[in-house]
N, C-alpha and C positions, 0 to 999 in steps of 0.2 A: 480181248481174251480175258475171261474170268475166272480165276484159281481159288480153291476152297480150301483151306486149308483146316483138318482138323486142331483143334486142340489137344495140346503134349498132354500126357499123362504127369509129366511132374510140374505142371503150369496149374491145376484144378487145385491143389492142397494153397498153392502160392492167393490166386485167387479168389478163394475160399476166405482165406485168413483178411487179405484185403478189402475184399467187398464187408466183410464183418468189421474191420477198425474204421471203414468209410461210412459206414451204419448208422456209429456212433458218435461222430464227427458233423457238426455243423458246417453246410455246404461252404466254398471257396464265392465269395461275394465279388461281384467283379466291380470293383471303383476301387478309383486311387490307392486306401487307406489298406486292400491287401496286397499292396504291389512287394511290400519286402517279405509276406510270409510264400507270398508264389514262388519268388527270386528263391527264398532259402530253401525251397522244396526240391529247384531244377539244379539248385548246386551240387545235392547230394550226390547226383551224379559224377562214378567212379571218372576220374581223366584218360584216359587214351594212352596208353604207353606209345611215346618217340612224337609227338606231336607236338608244337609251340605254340604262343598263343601272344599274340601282339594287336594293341587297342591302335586304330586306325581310322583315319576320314575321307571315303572315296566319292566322287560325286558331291564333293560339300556333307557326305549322311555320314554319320558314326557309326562307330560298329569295334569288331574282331577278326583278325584274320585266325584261322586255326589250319595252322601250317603240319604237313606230315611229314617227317624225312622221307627223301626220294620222290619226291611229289613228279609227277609228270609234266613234260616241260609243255607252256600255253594252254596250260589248260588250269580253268575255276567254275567252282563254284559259290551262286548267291546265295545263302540262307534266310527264311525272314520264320520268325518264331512265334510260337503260339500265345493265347493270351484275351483272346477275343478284342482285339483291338484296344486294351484296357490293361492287361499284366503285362507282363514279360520285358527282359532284358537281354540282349547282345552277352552280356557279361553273366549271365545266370545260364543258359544257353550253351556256353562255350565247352564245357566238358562234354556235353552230353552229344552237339556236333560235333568236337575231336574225333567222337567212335565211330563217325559217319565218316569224316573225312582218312582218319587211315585204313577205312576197308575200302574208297574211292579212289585211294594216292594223290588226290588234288588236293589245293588249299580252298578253304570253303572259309566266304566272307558273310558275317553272319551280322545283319543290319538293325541298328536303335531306329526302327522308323518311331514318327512322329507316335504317342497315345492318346486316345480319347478318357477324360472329357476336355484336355487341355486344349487338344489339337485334331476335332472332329476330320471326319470325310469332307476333302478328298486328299486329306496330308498323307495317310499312309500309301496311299497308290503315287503318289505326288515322289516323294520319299523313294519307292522302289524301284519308280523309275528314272530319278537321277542316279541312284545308287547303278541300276543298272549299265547306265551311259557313261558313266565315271569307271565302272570296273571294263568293260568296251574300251575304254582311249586307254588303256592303262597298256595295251596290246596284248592280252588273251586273245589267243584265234581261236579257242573253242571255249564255250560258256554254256553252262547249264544253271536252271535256277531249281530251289526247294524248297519245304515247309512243312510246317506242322500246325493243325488245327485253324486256326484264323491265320497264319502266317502260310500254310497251304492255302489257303482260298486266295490269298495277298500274292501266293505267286503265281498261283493261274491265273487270276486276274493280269497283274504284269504279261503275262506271256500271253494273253490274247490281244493284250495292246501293244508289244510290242507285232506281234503277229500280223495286228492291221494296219500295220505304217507299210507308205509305201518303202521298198527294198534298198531303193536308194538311201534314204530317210536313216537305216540301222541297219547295215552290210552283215554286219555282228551278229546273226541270229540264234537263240538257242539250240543248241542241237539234240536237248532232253528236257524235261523236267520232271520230280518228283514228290512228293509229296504224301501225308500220313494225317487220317481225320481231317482231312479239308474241311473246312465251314464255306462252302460254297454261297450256302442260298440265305442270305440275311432275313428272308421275309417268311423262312421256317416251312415250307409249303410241302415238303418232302414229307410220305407218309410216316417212313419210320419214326419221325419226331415223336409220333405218339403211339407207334405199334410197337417201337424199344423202349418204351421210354421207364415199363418197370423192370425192364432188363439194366438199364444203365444207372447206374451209381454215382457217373460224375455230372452229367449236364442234365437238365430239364427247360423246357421251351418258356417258363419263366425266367430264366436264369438266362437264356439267349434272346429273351427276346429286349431283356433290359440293356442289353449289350449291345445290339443293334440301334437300340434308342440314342444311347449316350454315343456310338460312331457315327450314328446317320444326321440325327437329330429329325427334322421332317423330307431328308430329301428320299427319293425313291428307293424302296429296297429291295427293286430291282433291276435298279443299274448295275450293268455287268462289271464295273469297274468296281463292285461294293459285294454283288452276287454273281460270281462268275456264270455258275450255272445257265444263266439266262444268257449268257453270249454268243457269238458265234464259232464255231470249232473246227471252221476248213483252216486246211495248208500247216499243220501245228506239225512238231516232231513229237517222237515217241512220249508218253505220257505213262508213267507209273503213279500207282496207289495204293495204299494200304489204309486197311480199315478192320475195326471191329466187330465183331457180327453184334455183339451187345451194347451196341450206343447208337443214340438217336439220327446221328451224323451218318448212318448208314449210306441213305438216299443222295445225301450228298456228296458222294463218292460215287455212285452205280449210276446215278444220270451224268455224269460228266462224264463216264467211259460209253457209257452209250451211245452219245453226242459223237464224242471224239469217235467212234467204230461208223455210225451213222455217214460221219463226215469223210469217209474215206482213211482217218489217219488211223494211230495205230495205240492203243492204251490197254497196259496190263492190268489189271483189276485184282488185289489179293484180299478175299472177304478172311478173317481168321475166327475160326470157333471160339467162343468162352472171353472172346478177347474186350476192352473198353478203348477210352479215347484217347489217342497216341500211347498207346500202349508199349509200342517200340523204346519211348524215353525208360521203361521199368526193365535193368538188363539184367536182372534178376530172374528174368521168365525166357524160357526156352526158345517161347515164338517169338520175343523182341529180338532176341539174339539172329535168330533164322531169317526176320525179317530184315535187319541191316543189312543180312548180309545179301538180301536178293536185290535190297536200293542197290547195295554197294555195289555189285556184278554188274547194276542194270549202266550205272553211270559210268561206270569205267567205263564199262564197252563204248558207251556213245562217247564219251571224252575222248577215245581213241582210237575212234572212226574216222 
């Protein structure tokens, strides 16, 4: 199922002004050396009112728990976050999942997997899926996993692998997942990369395809463990997404709901007008706000089913 969602009226003035200060700003370089200007970018985000936040190691992998008051009992979620395999921190991260997790009522574990170029492919799927196994024995009886940008594609990918073990193997199986700007397809093949691409302000197929390099280095990019897209998508539980209508990441969002409807199961698709890449993280804008709040509805529900 595929929902459209206009763009607010008071979202266009927000984005307007944005897209003009992003103009004038030299792109976000994905190695190493902007790891602390990314971090400071994702902290700005406001914290969660009633929410805690405790550094943690489950599965042997690092991470945060961002606990809500009244959290629902056996029930988590796994977080893995954006960054292109290259930015991002558990700890930079934590506010901006807090506002996910108290419109969920779950505790959402939000994982330092391994970065590239220290720790190429296949540490990060490597990483998700200990973490995964580790928050499983911890005795959650229901688990869902989530993401944003490369940390969306890091958890569809997990969820196709876990998907493919046989049943015995992980009793444990997700009963949702969700996800916002997935970077599905490492080897860029989705048309929008370049029918959005003077629509979008934040990525360009330059900029991803260097990214890909420095996680993959020469191994295939399209292994599904690297590019989900390319996987297979029977037997999955329900699958949410959220996407921008203005970034290149488009197609990598619309083929994976296709799949998944193709395949029998069952994925909600939210394309949003005017909108860019993880847009949801900016709670400033009407449709980020509307958008948590439709993850948030979608996962309760399955958390407590």
């Amino acid at each position: 199922m595929t929902t459209y969602h206009r763009e607010h009226f008071l979202d266009r003035a927000t984005m307007f002004t944005l897209r003009a200060m992003i103009a004038v700003q030299p792109k976000l370089e994905f190695a190493p050396e902007t790891r602390s200007m990314f971090d400071q970018l994702m902290t700005k985000t406001e914290a969660a009112e009633g929410v805690t936040y405790e550094a943690a190691i489950i599965g042997g992998i690092a991470g945060w728990w961002c606990k809500p008051q009244r959290a629902m009992d056996g029930a988590a979620v796994l977080y893995f976050h954006g960054g292109a395999y290259v930015l991002g921190s558990a700890a930079a991260y934590r506010n901006f999942v807090g506002n996910i997790a108290a419109k969920v009522k779950a505790p959402f574990f939000v994982v330092d997997y391994a970065l590239a170029p220290e720790h190429p492919f296949p540490s990060a799927i490597r990483d998700a899926e200990d973490a995964y196994r580790g928050l499983s024995a911890l005795g959650f009886s229901r688990l869902a996993i989530a993401g944003d940008s490369a940390g969306g594609g890091l958890a569809l990918a997990l969820l196709l692998s876990i998907m493919a073990q046989p049943i015995d193997n992980l009793a444990n199986r997700p009963v949702a997942a969700a996800v916002m700007s997935p970077w599905t397809d490492l080897a860029l093949t989705g048309d929008s990369v370049d029918t959005r691409a003077k629509a979008d302000p934040l990525l360009d197929r330059s900029a991803l395809e260097h990214a890909a390099e420095i996680y993959l280095g020469h191994h295939d990019n399209r292994d599904p463990k690297a590019s989900p897209v390319f996987g297979k998508f029977a037997d999955l539980p329900p699958v949410l997404l959220h996407v921008g209508e203005d970034e290149i990441l488009l197609d990598d969002s619309r083929r994976v709901a296709e799949q998944i409807d193709a395949a029998g199961g069952r994925s909600e698709l939210h394309i949003w007008q005017g909108m860019t890449h993880v847009f949801p993280s900016n709670l400033t804008l009407k449709s980020a706000v509307e958008a948590l709040e439709i993850l948030g509805a979608f996962l309760e529900e399955h958390l407590q089913s």
